[in-house]
C-alpha positions as CSV (number, residue, x, y, z in Angstrom):
1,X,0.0,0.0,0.0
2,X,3.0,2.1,1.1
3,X,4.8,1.6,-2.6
4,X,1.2,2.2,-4.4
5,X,-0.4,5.5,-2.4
6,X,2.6,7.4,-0.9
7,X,3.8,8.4,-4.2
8,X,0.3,8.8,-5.8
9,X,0.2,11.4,-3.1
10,X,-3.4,10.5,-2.3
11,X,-6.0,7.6,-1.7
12,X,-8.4,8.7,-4.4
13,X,-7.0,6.2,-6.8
14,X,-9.6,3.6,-7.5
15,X,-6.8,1.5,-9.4
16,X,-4.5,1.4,-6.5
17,X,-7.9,0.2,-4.2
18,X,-8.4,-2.1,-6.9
19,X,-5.1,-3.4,-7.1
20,X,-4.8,-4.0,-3.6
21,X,-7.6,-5.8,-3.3
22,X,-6.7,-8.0,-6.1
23,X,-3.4,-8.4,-4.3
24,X,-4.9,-9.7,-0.9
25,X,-7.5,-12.2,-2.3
26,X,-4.8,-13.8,-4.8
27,X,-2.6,-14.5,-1.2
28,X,-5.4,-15.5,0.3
29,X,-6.4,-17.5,-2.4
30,X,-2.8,-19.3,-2.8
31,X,-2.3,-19.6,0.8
32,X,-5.9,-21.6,1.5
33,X,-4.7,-23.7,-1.5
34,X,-1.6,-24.6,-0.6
35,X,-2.8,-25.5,3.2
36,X,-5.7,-27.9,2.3
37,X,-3.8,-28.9,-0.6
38,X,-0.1,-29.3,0.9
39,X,1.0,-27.7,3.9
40,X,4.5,-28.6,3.4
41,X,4.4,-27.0,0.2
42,X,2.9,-23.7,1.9
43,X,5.7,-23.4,3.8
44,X,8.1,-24.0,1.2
45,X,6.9,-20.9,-0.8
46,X,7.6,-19.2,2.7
47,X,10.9,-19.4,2.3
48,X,12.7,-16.3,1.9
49,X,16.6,-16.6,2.3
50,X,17.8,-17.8,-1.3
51,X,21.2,-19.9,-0.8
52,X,22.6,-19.6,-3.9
53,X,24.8,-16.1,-4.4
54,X,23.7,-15.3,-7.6
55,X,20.1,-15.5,-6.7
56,X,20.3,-13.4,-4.1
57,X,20.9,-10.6,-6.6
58,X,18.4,-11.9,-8.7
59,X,15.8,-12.0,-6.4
60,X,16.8,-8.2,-5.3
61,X,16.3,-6.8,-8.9
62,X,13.1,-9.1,-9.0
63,X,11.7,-6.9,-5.9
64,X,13.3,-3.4,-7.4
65,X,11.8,-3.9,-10.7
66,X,8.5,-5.0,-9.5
67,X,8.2,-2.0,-6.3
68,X,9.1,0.7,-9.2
69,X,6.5,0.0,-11.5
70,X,4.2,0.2,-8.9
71,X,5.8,3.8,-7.5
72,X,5.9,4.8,-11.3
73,X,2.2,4.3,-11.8
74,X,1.5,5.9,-8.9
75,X,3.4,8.6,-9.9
76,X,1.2,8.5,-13.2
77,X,-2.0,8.8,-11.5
78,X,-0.5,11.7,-9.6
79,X,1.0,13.5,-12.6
80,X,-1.0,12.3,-15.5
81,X,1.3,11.7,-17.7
82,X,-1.1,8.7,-19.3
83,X,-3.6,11.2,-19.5
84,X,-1.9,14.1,-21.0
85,X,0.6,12.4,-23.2
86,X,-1.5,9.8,-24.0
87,X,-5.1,9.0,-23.4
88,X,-6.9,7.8,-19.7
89,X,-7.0,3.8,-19.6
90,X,-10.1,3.1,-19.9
91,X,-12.1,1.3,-17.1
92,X,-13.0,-1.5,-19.3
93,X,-9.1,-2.8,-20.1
94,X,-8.2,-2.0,-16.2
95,X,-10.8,-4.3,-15.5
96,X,-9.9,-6.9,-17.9
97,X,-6.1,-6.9,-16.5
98,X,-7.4,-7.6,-13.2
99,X,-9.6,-10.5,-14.3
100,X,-6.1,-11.4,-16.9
101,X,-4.1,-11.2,-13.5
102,X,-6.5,-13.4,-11.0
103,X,-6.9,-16.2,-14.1
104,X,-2.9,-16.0,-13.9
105,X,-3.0,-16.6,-10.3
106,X,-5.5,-19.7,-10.9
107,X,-2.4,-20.7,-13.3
108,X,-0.3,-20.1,-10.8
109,X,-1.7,-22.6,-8.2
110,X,-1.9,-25.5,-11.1
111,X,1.9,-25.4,-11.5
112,X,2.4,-25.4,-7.5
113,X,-0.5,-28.7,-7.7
114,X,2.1,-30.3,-10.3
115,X,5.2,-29.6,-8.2
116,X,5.0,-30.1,-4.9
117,X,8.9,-29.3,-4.5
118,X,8.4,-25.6,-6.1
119,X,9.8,-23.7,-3.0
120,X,10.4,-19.8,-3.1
121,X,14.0,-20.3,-3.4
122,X,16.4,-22.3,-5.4
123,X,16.9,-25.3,-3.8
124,X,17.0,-29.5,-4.4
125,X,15.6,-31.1,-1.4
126,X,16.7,-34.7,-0.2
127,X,13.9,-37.4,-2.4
128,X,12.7,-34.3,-4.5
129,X,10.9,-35.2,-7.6
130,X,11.1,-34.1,-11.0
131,X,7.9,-32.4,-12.2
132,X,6.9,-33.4,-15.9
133,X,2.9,-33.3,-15.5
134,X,0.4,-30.7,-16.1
135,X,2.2,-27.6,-17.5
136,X,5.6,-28.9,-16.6
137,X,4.8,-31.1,-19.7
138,X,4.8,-28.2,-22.3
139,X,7.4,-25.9,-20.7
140,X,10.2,-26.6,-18.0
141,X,9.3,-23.3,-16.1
142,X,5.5,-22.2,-16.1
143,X,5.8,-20.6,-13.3
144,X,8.4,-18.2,-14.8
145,X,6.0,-17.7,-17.8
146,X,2.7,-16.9,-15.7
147,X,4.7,-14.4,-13.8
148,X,6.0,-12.8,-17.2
149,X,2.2,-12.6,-18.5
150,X,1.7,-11.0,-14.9
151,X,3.6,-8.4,-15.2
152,X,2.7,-7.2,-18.3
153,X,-0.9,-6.4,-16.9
154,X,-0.1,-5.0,-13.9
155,X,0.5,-1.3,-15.3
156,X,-2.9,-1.7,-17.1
157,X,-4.5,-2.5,-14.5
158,X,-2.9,0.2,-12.3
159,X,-4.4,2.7,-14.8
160,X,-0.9,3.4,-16.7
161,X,0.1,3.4,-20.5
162,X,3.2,5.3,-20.1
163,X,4.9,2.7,-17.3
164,X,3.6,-0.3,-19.3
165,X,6.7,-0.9,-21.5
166,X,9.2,-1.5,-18.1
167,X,6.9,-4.8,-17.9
168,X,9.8,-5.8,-20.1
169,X,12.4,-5.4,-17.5
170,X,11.3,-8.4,-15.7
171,X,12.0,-11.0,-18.7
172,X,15.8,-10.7,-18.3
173,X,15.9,-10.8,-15.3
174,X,13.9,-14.1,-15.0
175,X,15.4,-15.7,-17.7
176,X,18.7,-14.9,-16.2
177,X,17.1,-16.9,-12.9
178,X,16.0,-19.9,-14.7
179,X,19.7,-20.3,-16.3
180,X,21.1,-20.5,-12.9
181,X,18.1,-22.5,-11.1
182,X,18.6,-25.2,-14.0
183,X,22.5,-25.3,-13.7
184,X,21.7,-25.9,-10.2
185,X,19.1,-29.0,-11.0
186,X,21.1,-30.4,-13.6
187,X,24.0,-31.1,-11.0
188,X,22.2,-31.6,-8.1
189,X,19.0,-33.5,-9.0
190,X,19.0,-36.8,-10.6
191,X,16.9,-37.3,-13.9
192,X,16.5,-33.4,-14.4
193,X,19.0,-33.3,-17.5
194,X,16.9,-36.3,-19.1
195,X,13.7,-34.1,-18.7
196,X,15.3,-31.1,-19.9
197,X,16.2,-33.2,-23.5
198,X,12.3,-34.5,-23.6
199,X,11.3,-31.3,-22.6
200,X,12.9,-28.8,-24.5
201,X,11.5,-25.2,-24.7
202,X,11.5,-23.3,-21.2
203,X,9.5,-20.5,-21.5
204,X,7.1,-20.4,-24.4
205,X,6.3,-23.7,-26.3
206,X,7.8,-24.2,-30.1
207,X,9.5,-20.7,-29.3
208,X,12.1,-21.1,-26.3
């Protein structure tokens, strides 16, 4: 809320309520999911300390890139830039990024059903699995591509054409993230080399 109002300068910003809300029901949605479903899994996404040293910078950029395009669309509604260079957003898209973002989220907890292991940190846990059902049979990192798709509503549905393009941002640094979190699987957990060579594409199916 901090990141979203403070620089919008004001809490007339129906986005940024809207946002927020969206926000707090998609935790609460994962959350309740992940408890009836798997508590062990629920507490693996808890995890926050990543162990490997280049993920710790990854995961920094991850939270930079994501806290300012939410400062820079506030910023937006506060200025107008949208409006005056542009035109407003109308409330029919915002809406439709929101219902974009909560079907993402419903994505989101499909990959987590069809791996159990899929902590919030890179890590290969003693009798860990590979995961090559549901999405994982189509791409070797859905997760990675859900957030991507994410991403590139969120300005939308914060009301902002002008911040929309720094969506971008956060493909490099993911993919850069998946290159080390399979370098790390390949040599520490058994089979995962074999899946990578019957599953080949990563991100986007018959693409990469």
């Amino acid at each position: 809320m901090l990141v979203v109002f403070f620089p919008a300068g004001t809490l007339d910003f129906w986005q940024g309520w809207a946002y927020f809300c969206w926000s707090l029901a998609a935790t609460l949605l994962v959350v309740v999911f992940l408890y009836r479903r798997d508590p062990r899994l629920l507490e693996r996404r808890m995890l926050r300390k990543e162990k490997v040293g280049q993920q710790k910078v990854i995961l920094w950029l991850l939270k930079l890139q994501f806290a300012c395009v939410l400062a820079l669309c506030a910023l937006d509604h506060r200025l107008g830039w949208t409006h005056t260079w542009l035109e407003p957003v109308p409330i029919w898209l915002t809406v439709l990024a929101l219902l974009l973002m909560a079907g993402c989220q419903i994505l989101f907890c499909w990959v987590m059903d069809a791996n159990r292991f899929a902590a919030s940190i890179i890590q290969v846990e003693s009798g860990q699995t590979i995961a090559n059902t549901g999405p994982y049979r189509y791409v070797r990192h859905p997760m990675y591509a859900v957030g991507i798709v994410q991403s590139f509503f969120t300005p939308l549905a914060l009301g902002s054409y002008v911040v929309w393009p720094l969506f971008v941002l956060i493909i490099p640094i993911l993919v850069w993230r998946l290159l080390n979190e399979e370098k790390t699987l390949r040599r520490d957990l058994p089979g995962y080399a074999e899946y990578c060579q019957r599953t080949r594409y990563r991100l986007i199916p018959r693409v990469w």
